[in-house]
N, C-alpha and C positions, 0 to 999 in steps of 0.2 A: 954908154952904160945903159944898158937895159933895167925896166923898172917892175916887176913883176907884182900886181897886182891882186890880194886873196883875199875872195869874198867877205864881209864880216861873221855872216852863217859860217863858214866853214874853220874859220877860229874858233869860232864856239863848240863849234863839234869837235876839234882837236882839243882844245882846252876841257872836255867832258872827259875825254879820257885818261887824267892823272890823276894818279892813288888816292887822291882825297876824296874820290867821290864814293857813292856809298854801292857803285858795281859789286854784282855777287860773282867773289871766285873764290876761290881757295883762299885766300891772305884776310878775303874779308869777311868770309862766311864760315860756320860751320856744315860744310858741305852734309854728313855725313846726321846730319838732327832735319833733313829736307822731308819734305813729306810723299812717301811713295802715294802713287794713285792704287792702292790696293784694290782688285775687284771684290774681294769679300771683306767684310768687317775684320779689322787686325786689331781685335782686344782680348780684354781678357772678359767675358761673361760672366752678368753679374746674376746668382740664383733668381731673382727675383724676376728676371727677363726669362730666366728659362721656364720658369713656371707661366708665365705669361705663356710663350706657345705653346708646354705643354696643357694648358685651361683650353684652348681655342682647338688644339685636336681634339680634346675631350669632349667638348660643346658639340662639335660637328658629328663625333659619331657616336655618340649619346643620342643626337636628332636621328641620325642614318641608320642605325642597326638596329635589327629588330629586339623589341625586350620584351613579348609575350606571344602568346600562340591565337590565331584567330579559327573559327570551322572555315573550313579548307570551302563551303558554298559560297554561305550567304556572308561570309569576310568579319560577323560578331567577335568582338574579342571572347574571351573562355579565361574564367577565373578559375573555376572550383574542379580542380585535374583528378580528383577522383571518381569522377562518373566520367571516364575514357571510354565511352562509347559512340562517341561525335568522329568523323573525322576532320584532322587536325591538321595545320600549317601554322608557320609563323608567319607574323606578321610581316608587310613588302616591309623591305629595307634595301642598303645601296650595298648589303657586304653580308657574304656568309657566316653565319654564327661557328658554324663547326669546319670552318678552312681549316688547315695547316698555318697558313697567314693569321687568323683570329686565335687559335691555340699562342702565336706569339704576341699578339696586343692584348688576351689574357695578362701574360705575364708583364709586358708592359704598363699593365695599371696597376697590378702590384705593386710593383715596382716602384711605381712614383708616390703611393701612397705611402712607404717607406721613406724615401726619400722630401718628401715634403711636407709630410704628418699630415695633409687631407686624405678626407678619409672614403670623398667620392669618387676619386679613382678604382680603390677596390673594391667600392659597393658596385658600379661598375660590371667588374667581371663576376663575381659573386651573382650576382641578379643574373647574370643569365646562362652561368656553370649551373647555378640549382635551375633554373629554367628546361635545360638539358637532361638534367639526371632526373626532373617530374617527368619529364616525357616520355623517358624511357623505362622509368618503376608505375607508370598509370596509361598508357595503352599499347595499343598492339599492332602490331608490325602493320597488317591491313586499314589500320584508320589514318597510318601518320603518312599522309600525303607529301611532303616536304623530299626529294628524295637526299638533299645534303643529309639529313635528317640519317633516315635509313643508310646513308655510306659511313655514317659514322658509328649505327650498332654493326654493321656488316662490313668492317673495312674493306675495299677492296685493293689497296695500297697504303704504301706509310706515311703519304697524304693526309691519309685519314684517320690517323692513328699516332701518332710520336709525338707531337705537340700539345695537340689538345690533352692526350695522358703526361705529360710534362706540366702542362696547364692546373691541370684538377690536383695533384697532387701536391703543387706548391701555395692554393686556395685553399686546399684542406690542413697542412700546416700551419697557416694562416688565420686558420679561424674557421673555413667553410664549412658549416652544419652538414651540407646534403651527404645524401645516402649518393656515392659517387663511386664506390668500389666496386660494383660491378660495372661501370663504364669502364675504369683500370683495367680490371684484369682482364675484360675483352680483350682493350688495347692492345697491354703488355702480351698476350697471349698472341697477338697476331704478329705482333713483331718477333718475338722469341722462337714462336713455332711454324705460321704458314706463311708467314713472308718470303720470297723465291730466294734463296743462297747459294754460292758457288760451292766446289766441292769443298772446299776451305774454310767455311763458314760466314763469308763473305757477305752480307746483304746486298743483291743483284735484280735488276729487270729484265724480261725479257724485251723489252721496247728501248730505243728502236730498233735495235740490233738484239741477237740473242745473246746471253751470258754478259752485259751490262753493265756497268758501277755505276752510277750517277752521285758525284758529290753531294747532292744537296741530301744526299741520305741517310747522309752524316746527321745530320740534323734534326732528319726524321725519326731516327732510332735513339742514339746515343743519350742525348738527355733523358729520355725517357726511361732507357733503363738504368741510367742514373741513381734519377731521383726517386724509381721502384725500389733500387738496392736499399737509397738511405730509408725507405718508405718500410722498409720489408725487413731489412737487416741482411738479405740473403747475396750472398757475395756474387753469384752466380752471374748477376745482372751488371755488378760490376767488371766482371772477368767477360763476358761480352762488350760492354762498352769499350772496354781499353782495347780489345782484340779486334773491334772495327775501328776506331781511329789506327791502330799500326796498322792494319791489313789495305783501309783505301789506303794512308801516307804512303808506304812500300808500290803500290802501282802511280799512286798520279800525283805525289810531291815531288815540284821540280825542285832538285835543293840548289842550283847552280843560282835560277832566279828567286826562288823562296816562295813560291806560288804554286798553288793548284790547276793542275789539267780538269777540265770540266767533266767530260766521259771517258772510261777506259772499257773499250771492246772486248774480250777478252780472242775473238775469232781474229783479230788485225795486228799483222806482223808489224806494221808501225804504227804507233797512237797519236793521230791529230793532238797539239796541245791549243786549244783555246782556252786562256784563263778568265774566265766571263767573271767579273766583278761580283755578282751576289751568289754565287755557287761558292767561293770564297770567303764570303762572308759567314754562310751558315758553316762552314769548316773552323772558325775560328772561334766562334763561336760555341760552337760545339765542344771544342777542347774549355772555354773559358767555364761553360757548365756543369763538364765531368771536374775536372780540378774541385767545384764548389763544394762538391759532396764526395768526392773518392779519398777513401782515406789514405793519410799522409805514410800509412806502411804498407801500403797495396802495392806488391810488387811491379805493378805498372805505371805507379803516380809519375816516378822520375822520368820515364819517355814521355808520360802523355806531356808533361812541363816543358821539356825541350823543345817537343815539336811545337810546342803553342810558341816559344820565344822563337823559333826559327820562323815560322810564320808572319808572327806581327814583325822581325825586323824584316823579311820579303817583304810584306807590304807597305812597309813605312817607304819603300824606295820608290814606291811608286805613285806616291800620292801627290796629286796635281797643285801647281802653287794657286789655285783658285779655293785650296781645301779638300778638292773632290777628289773621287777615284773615278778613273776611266770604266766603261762598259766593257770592254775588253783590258784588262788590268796596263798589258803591255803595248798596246797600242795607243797612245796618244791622240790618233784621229778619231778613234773611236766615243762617243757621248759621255759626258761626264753626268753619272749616274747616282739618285738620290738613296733610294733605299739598301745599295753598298756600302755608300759611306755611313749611312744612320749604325748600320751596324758594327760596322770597325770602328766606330765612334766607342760605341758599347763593348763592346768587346775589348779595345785596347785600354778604354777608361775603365773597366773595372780589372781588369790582369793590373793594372797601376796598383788601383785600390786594395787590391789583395795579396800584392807582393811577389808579383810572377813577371814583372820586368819596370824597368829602374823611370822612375817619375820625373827625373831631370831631366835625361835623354827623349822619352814619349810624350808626356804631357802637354808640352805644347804643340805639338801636333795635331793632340786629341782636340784642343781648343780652337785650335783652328777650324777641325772638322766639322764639331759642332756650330759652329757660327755661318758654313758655308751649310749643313741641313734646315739651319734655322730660316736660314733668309727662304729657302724654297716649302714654306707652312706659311702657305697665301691667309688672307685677313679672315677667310671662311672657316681655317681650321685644314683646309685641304693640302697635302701632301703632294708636291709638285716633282715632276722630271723620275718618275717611279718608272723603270721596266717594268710591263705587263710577264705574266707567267711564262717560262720558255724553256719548250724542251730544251735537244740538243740536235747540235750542228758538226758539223766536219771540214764546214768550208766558213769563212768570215765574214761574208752577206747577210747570214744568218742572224750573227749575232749583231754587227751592225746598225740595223736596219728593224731592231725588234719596237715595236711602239712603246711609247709611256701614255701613262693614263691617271689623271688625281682620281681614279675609282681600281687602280692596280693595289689592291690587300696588303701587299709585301711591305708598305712603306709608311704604313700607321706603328705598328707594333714595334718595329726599329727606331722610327722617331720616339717612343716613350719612353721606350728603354736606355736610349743613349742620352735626353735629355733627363733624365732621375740620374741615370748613373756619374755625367759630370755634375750635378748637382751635388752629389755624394763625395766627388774628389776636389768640387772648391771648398766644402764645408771643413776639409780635413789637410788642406794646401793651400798657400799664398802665391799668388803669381803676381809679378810685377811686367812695366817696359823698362830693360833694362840695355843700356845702349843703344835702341829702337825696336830690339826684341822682345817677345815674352819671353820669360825667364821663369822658372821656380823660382820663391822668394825664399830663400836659406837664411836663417835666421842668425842674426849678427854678424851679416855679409851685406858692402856694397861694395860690387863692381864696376859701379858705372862709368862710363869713359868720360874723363872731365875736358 
């Protein structure tokens, strides 16, 4: 009879393995309460956090952008703007007062200043919307050395024009004193009249290609003659607005994926679709700014409403589980992009808050989003992983391969606005973890999985 001999180590380790011991599997754990390694914070944002980053963008370019005018020589600052016989510049800073980008971090500190009852956010824009309009009622075209300056009394595109006049008019409802309507109806006057359009009425460039759409020009125009209509009362401006949101949708809304084409050529039998992430963004936006002010019986309100809900669920499909949105929306390998997301932040959280799509299904998304913009607002206040400005492409290298920069404009004014505007939808919603999820907290409901 053989006698087979078993370590006493290796009893042990068989004896480790029955039921009593405290092994995690299915019988013994609740697998399903484990804790994911999430790459972005998965909570719910507490206001007092979001005002924390948005104080720290504020801090930063409050230091960075300029707030007064210096003599264009010898670099003196210049208080008293009625002897406009000096020539004039602003003072250095890291960001143009009069971009298209600052016409939306205007609005941005609006914004939060609503949202948060301080009141330096829109002292802010104020200090330096009236900065803008002295300069342009106290001297003359030959002393103001600045040329942002001059592109902004002489548009030479809707760059330079549709924001910024979107900007002043929702400052001067506001509150803002200055004498700023003749910077408006420059604006409004360039967009309406000499801005290039197809035969259709189309808002159009000739660059790069001739007879051109470029999405973001959505953006450029449409709010603005918006908030001239509710400015003015004259419907006109609204009967354009809504004519250029159907007119791009009908050429470059894919409705199959829910997203926009970035360029439509009008000379090319087939149209490249690259959805570039912030051309998208200012399309969505766009829609969530005419809704603000169009009125609820204007025979356009009810398309402009669908195409925004067709849109935001387009985009919901594509949003990365890090929070973010892709640089090219449909591409995946493409860069996960900050000032895209700041703005579908904004734009989806406030269509929540105003009733233009359903807050149980969206909202947590939005939460997500914001928590994934928040982490890339470094301890400086700076705005991280921003695309720099960018035309348009036809081939995917393009877009790709476009740099970021925390000194790229685009990425201030979207973080302000998407951190006030979920500020605005915690104040007025409960969210909880519910089952491991956020969830809307529905009042005298738990669903929790016990």
């Amino acid at each position: 009879m053989k006698h087979y001999h078993i370590p006493v180590i290796a009893m042990l380790f068989l004896g480790s393995l029955t039921p009593s011991t405290a092994q995690t599997n299915d019988a013994t754990t609740p697998l399903h309460l484990m804790k994911p390694d999430y790459p972005t914070p998965y909570n719910v944002p507490k206001k007092e956090e979001i005002k924390t980053v948005l104080d720290r963008v504020y801090t930063f370019l409050d230091k960075n952008s300029a707030s007064k005018i210096v003599n264009a020589t010898t670099k003196a600052g210049i208080t008293d703007y009625k002897n406009g016989n000096e020539d004039i510049m602003f003072e250095p800073g890291s960001f143009r007062l009069t971009s298209y980008e600052w016409g939306v971090t205007y609005a941005g500190m609006l914004l939060a200043t609503k949202a948060t009852g301080e009141k330096y956010y829109a002292d802010y824009t104020n200090k330096r919307l009236q900065l803008i309009a002295d300069i342009a009622a106290n001297y003359k075209e030959q002393n103001i050395k600045d040329k942002d300056m001059l592109k902004t009394l002489h548009p030479e595109a809707l760059d330079f024009a549709g924001a910024l006049c979107a900007a002043f008019i929702k400052a001067k409802q506001d509150g803002l004193k200055a004498n700023a309507d003749p910077l408006i109806n420059n604006y409004i006057d360039f967009i309406s009249n000499k801005q290039f359009r197809l035969s259709d009425g189309t808002l159009a460039r000739n660059r790069p290609q001739d007879n051109t759409i470029w999405l973001d020009d959505m953006f450029m125009s449409v709010p603005a003659l918006a908030q001239m209509g509710k400015y003015t009362g004259n419907v006109k401006y609204f009967d354009d607005a809504v004519k250029q949101v159907n007119q791009f949708s009908e050429r470059m809304f894919n409705k199959e994926k829910g997203i926009y084409m970035h360029g439509w050529v009008q000379s090319m039998t087939d149209h490249p679709q690259f959805h570039w992430a912030r051309a998208n963004g200012w399309a969505v936006m766009t829609m969530v700014e005419l809704l603000e002010v169009l009125p609820k019986e204007h025979p356009g309100y009810t398309g402009v409403l669908a195409q925004l809900q067709a849109h935001i669920k387009g985009l919901a499909k594509y949003q990365d589980g890090t929070g973010f949105w892709h640089q090219l929306l449909d591409r995946n390998d493409s860069y996960l992009e900050t000032s895209a997301t700041a703005i579908y932040t904004y734009s989806i959280a406030r269509a929540i808050n105003r009733g233009y799509v359903d807050k149980m299904t969206y909202a947590p998304m939005v939460l997500l989003a914001w928590n994934a913009v928040a982490s890339k607002v470094n301890d400086k206040g700076q705005v991280e992983g921003t695309c720099v400005g960018t035309g348009m492409g036809f081939d995917p290298a393009f877009y790709y391969y476009r740099p970021i920069n925390v000194f790229a404009a685009h990425g201030y004014g979207p973080v302000l606005l998407a951190g006030a505007e979920v500020v605005l939808l915690l104040k007025d919603n409960q969210f909880e973890i519910n089952d491991s999820s956020i969830q809307l907290k529905v009042p005298g409901k738990n669903n929790q999985l016990k």
